[in-house]
N, C-alpha and C positions, 0 to 999 in steps of 0.2 A: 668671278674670274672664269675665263674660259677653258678648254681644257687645251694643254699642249699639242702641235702640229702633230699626227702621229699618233697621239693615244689611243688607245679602243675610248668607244662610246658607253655610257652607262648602259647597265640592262635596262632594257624596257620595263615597266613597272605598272602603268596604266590602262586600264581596258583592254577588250579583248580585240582578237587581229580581225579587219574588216571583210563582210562580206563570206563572211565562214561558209552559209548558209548556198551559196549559187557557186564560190569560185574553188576550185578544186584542185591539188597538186597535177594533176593531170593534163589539166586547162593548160597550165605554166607549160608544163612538159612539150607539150603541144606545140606550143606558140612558139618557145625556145627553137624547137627541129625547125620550124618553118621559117623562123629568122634567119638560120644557117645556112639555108637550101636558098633564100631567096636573093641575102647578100654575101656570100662566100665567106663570110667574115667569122674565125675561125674557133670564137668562144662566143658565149651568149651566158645568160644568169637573169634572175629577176623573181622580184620577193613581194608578197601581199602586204598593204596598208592599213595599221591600223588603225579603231573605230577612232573616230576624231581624227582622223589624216594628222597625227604628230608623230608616227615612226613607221620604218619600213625595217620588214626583215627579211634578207636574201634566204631562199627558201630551196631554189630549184636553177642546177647546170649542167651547161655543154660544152664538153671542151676545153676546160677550166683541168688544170694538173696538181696544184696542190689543193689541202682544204682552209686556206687562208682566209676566203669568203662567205665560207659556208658558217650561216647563223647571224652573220655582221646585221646589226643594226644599226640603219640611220634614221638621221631627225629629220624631221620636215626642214626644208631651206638649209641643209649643209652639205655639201659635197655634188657632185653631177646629179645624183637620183632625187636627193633632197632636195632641190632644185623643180626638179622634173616636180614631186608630190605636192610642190608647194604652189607652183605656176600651169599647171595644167600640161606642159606643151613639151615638146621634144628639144632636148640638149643634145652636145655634144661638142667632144675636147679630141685638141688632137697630141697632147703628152700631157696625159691626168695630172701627174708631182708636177706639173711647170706651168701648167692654167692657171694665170690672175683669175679668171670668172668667178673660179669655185673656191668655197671654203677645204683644208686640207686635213681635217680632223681623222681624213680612211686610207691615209698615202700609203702608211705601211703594209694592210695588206693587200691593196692594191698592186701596188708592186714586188708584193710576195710572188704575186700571181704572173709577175710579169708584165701587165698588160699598159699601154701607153696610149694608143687611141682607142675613144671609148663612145657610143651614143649610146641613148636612153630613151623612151620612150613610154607615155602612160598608158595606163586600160581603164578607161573610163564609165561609168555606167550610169546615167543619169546626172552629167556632171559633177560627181565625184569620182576623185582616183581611188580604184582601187587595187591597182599594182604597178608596177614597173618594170619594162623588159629593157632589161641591155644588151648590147653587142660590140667585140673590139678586137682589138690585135695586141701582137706582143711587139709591135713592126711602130716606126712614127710617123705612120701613114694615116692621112687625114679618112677619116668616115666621111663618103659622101654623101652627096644629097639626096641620088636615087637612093642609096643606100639605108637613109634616113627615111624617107618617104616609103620606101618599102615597109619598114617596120614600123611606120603608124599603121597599115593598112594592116598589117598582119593583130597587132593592137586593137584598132578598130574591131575588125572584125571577132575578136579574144571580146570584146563588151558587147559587140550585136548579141553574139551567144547568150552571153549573161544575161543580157535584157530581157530573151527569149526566155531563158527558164525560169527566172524570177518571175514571168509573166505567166509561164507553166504553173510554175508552183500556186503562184495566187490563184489561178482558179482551177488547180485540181482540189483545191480548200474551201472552194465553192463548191463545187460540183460535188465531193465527199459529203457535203451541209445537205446537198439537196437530193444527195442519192438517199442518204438516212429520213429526209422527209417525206420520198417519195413514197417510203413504205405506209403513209398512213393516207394516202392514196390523196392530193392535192388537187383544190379546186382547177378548173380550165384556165386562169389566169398563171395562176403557181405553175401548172406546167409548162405555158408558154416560155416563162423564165426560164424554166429547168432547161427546154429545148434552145432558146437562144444562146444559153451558155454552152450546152452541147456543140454546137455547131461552132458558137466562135474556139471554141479548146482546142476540135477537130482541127480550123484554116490553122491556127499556133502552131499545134502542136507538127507539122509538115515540119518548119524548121528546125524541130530539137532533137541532136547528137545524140544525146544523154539515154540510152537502155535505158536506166532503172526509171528516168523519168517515163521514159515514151510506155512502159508496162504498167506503169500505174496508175499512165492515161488509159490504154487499154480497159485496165479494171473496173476504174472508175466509170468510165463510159459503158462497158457491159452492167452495171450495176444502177443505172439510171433507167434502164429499161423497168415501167408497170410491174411485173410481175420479178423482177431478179434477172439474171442470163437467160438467152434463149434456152432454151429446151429441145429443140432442133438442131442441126448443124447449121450455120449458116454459110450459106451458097456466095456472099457478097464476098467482095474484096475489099479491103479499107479503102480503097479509091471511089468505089463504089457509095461503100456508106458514108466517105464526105461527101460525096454530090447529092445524096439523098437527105442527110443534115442538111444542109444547104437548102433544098426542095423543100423541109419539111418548116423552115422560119419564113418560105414567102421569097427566099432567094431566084427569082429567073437564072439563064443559064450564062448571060455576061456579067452578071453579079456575081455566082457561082465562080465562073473561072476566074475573076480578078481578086476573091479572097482566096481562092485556093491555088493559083501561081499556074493555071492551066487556061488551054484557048477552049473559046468558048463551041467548035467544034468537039473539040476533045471532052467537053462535060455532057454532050451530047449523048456521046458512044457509049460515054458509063450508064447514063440512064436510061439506053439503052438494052444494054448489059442488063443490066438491073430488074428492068421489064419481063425481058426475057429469062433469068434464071426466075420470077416470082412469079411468073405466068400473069402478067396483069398488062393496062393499057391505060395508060398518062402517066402523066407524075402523080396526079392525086391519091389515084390510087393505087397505086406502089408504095407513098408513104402509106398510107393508111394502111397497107398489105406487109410492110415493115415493122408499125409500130404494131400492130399484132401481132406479131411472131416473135416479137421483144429484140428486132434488131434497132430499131430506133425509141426514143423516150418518148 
């Protein structure tokens, strides 16, 4: 038997919430402001998916006056978001208690909160959801379209992110593997490896938000150098030492800039730069003059 219009929803009970590991309160928080900013639209909320995509729990709000929402758990395929976790794709109602579409299992506190027109929206990350952002009014004015379209992109873009530091993440788990192998000093084959991973972490890692990730990039890559960290200061820039990663895998300089999001004029100037604070003449030997000094692996 199902449960009456109106009940709360059981507690969740199975597995753990999805994506623990890349999506962060912060993320949510984020995404929320940018909803608000982009469609006027005066409350915003949206909660992580759990492992198995069978529930969602409202986590994180703006706008929002009581705490009627807050903790609400829904099931995959009930109510506007359940909907949303279970079809991939953007909803939306324009008097939530008076929508035929949706199941009514969360009327009540729905309209604890007030709110009547409502759209929904997923964050996807390798074609699964892994959250749900909403945005609505307390007004029976329909969500529009741009309005909608905006907060997929704002969405989208909430999973470009993700994709990027789970991509972070996986090879800073490499590159840790291989800064510990480097200590036992790897044949010229092993190191190529070590250096191609270097270099593709470096082009990644340009798009990732995340401090605590980008300093452990850092680490990690100082730690990939022969000998440990330089022992010198080093004179380069990080701009610098991507185009010279770049140099040192066999990358020319319109390779260079197309993985590192720069004209291939502009990769030029770095290695330029580069030249000139190391005292040296080509690329060749700048890397070579690099990985001596333990700026590159």
């Amino acid at each position: 038997m199902g449960r009456a219009a109106g009940s709360p929803p059981p507690p969740f009970r199975g597995g753990a919430w999805h994506a623990g590991d890349v999506l962060e309160t912060a993320d949510l928080s984020a995404a929320l402001g940018r909803i608000r900013r982009v469609t006027g639209l005066p409350v915003a909320f949206g909660g992580t998916v759990a492992a198995g995509g069978r529930a969602m729990r409202l986590t994180d709000f703006a706008g929002t006056t009581t705490g009627a929402l807050r903790g609400l758990i829904v099931s995959a395929g009930n109510g506007l978001g359940g909907q949303v976790v279970t079809t991939a794709r953007p909803g939306r109602v324009e008097d939530y208690a008076a929508d035929p579409r949706i199941s009514h299992e969360y009327d009540k506190p729905v309209t604890a909160e007030g709110l009547r027109a409502i759209a929904a929206v997923p964050v996807a990350m390798g074609g699964t959801v892994l959250a749900v952002l909403y945005a609505g009014t307390r007004e029976p004015l329909s969500v529009g379209t741009r309005a909608v379209e905006a907060m997929s992109q704002v969405a989208v873009r909430v999973g470009a992110e993700l994709t990027v530091r789970r991509e972070v993440q996986r090879r800073l788990a490499e590159l840790e593997t291989a800064a510990a192998l480097a200590r036992d000093v790897p044949a010229a084959p092993e190191w190529e490896d070590i250096r191609q991973a270097h270099a593709d972490l470096r082009s990644i890692a340009r798009e990732v938000a995340d401090p605590a990730l980008r300093s452990r990039l850092q680490d990690v890559c100082a730690l990939l150098a022969p000998s440990g960290p330089p022992t010198t200061p080093n004179p380069l820039s990080p701009r610098e030492l991507d185009v010279l990663a770049m140099a040192a895998v066999g990358c020319g300089n319109a390779e260079a800039a197309r993985r590192l999001g720069l004209l291939p004029e502009t990769v030029k100037s770095y290695l330029r730069n580069a030249m000139r604070k190391l005292g040296t003449h080509g690329r060749v030997e700048t890397v070579i003059t690099a990985r001596r000094l333990g700026y590159l692996p």
